[in-house]
C-alpha angles and dihedrals in degrees: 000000000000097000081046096058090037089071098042090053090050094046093050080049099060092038091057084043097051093054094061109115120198092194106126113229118270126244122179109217119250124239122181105254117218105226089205139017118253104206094053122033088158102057118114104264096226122096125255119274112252093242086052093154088066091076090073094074100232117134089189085062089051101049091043089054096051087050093056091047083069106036111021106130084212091053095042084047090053088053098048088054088053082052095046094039079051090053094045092049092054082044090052097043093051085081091063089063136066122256128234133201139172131184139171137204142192121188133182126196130180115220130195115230101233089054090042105118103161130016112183094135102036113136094163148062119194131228086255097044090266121151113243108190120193115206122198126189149174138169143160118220124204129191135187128177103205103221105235108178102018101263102129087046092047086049093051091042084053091047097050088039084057094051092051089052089050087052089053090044087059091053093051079046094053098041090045087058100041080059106041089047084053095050096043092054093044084052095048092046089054090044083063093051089053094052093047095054098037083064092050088056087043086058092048090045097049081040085063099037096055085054091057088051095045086049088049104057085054091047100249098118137027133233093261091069092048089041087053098051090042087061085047092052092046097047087052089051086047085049096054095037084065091045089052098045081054092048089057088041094050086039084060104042089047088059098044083059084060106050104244135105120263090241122109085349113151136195113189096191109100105176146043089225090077101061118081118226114222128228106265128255133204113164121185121316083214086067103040090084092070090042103060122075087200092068109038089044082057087046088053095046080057100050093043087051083055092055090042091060090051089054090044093054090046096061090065094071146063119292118182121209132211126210125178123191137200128172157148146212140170142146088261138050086220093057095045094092084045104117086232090069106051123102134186138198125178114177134169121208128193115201116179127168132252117173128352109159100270094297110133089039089054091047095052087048095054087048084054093041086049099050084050087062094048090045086065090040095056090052096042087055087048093048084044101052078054104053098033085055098045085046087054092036085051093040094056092054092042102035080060089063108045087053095052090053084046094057095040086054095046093050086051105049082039088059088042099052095056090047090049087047099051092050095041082049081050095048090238092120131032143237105277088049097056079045097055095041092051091051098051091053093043083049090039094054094048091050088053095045087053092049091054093060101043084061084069095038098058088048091056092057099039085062089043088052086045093066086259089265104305123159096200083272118139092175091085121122111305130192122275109258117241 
């Protein structure tokens, strides 16, 4: 009876042990919160749709962001890392679970006469009266190691924590290229609109200078203004050399976001006229910390670091191990099932440890060292999404009007320029003033081209900042594994 309630008590005790968890408490950092944006007060307070892209009204865009869903190396990366955290976590559970083993073994000896002391398995005499004994076994193993104090659990709970982070790391990858693919066609698209009218100013400038030869050849004029107008022809043909060499650069790193090589890539669109630019968007910065998989990736890492110091703190202390054994062995494989031939071991064994050099403590300071880090890199994603989303909220409303001044100052110098031109036809106004009037067009046309493009621009980040759409779902499409 004493011995009986020795074992329950024990037994109580271990349960109650067992279900120690060094795991600390987790608090999730604090960061002030803005309840409205500063830069829009008019901007439609919804998200943005997933498929944001879709609002610009290109169906090129479209088609070359579906391609790099299903062929973009980063994407295909991001995937490979949720394979390899799923792997880990089911590395990492195993340890919750017994394990289970099984072997088998045949052996065969050869034994003189005259040394023979025992023969229970012999099957064989030898041509010169030698034993030969034939052994046959089998056995299945089994092993537990009971979890104290929680670390293989805290292990397992770091490692799932981590996958769910890789999942979320897949979705920032996949909104970062959505938007990168966006703003490099739109730039290349602007970068077409500049050639094209870089050639049209050629055009103007090699006009003008036709008409100062011409003068020339009468004497109205002398070499230095031809010589002049030669420099600013030359100068435009430089210009639209470099635009040219960008346009093939953009060409090529478009392509690359798409998976595919430069080479024979082709993109049809032309203009940035033809793209449509959507109504902006801003939703609630209380919500943009569960819409953004930056964030929440950042918020996942944390949590994992504070299971990681639970499982830190558990290996110093003692863990106890359970092994079963059953076997079998006999001289034949027909007698190894007989009753006579089984055989059975159960054991317990309690390792603590004692002195290790100040390892494990080391180890559960660095898990502590490394949350703090995590703690300030939660908080540094949080103040970023803010700011990332005021700077596109404030470039939408100031990259309009730069646009509009643009325009205004192309239309000017454009009047002015024909004016200029007329008089300087009429010989009321010399050389240096048809000179000045043709290059603050040609300036005034490439600044509104470039303002063009930074309106679309500020809306691609804007959706970028805005979590591109995203609902806190990772289910969304992956890349085809090879």
């Amino acid at each position: 009876m004493l011995r009986s309630t020795r074992l329950t008590a024990a037994a109580v005790l271990l349960l109650s042990v067992s279900a120690c968890s060094m795991v600390p408490d987790y608090f999730k950092p604090t960061v002030e919160t803005p309840k409205a944006w500063d830069s829009r007060q008019d901007a439609l307070n919804v998200w943005p749709d997933s498929n944001w892209w879709t609002g610009f009204g290109s169906a090129e865009l479209n088609r070359l962001i579906a391609e790099a869903q299903a062929n973009n190396t980063d994407l295909r990366v991001a995937v490979a890392r949720i394979r390899q955290s799923e792997a880990q976590a089911k590395i990492a559970g195993a340890d919750l679970y017994p394990t289970l083993g099984a072997n088998a073994g045949a052996s065969r000896t050869r034994q003189g006469r005259q040394s023979l002391t025992s023969s229970s398995t012999t099957t064989t005499t030898g041509s010169r009266g030698d034993i030969i004994r034939n052994s046959f076994s089998g056995d299945l193993t089994a092993g537990y190691q009971i979890d104290l104090f929680g670390g293989n659990d805290a292990a397992a709970e770091a490692a799932l924590t981590r996958l769910e982070s890789s999942r979320y790391n897949r979705e920032t990858v996949a909104i970062t290229l959505y938007s990168d693919i966006a703003s490099t066609y739109f730039q290349l698209l602007s970068l077409r609109d500049r050639i094209r009218l870089a050639n049209e100013t050629l055009g103007v400038a090699q006009g003008i200078l036709n008409l100062l030869e011409t003068q020339r050849t009468n004497g109205a004029i002398t070499d230095y203004e031809v010589a002049q107008q030669r420099s600013n022809v030359a100068t435009q043909r430089a210009t639209l050399a470099g635009l040219e060499q960008n346009e093939r650069t953009t060409l090529d790193a478009l392509a690359v976001l798409l998976g595919r090589p430069p080479q024979g890539f082709v993109v049809q669109g032309n203009t940035l006229a033809a793209i449509t630019l959507p109504p902006v968007t801003a939703g609630l910065p209380s919500e943009l910390l569960l819409r953004r998989p930056d964030i929440r990736k950042a918020e996942a890492d944390l949590r994992a670091a504070n299971f990681d110091i639970g499982a830190a703190r558990a290996a110093r202390f003692p863990s106890l191990d359970l092994t079963g054994r059953i076997g079998t062995q006999a001289g034949s494989t027909g007698a190894l099932f007989d009753p006579g031939t089984m055989v059975y071991s159960i054991a317990a064994s309690l390792t603590a440890p004692i002195f290790q050099g100040g390892r494990l403590e080391g180890g559960e300071q660095l898990s502590r060292a490394q949350k703090l880090e995590l703690d300030e890199t939660y908080r540094a994603s949080i103040l970023s999404a803010f700011r990332d989303t005021e700077d596109a909220l404030g470039a939408t409303v100031n990259t309009g009007r730069q646009y509009g001044f643009a325009t205004e100052a192309f239309n000017q110098a454009n009047d002015a320029y024909r004016i200029v031109e007329a008089r300087y036809r009429a010989g009321t106004v010399g050389f240096l003033d048809l000179l000045d009037a043709q290059r603050s067009v040609f300036s005034a046309n490439d600044t509104m081209v470039q303002a063009a493009l930074g309106r679309y621009s500020a809306n691609v980040s804007l959706y970028r900042a805005l979590g591109g759409g995203w609902d806190g779902s990772t289910l969304g499409p992956q890349t085809p594994a090879d």
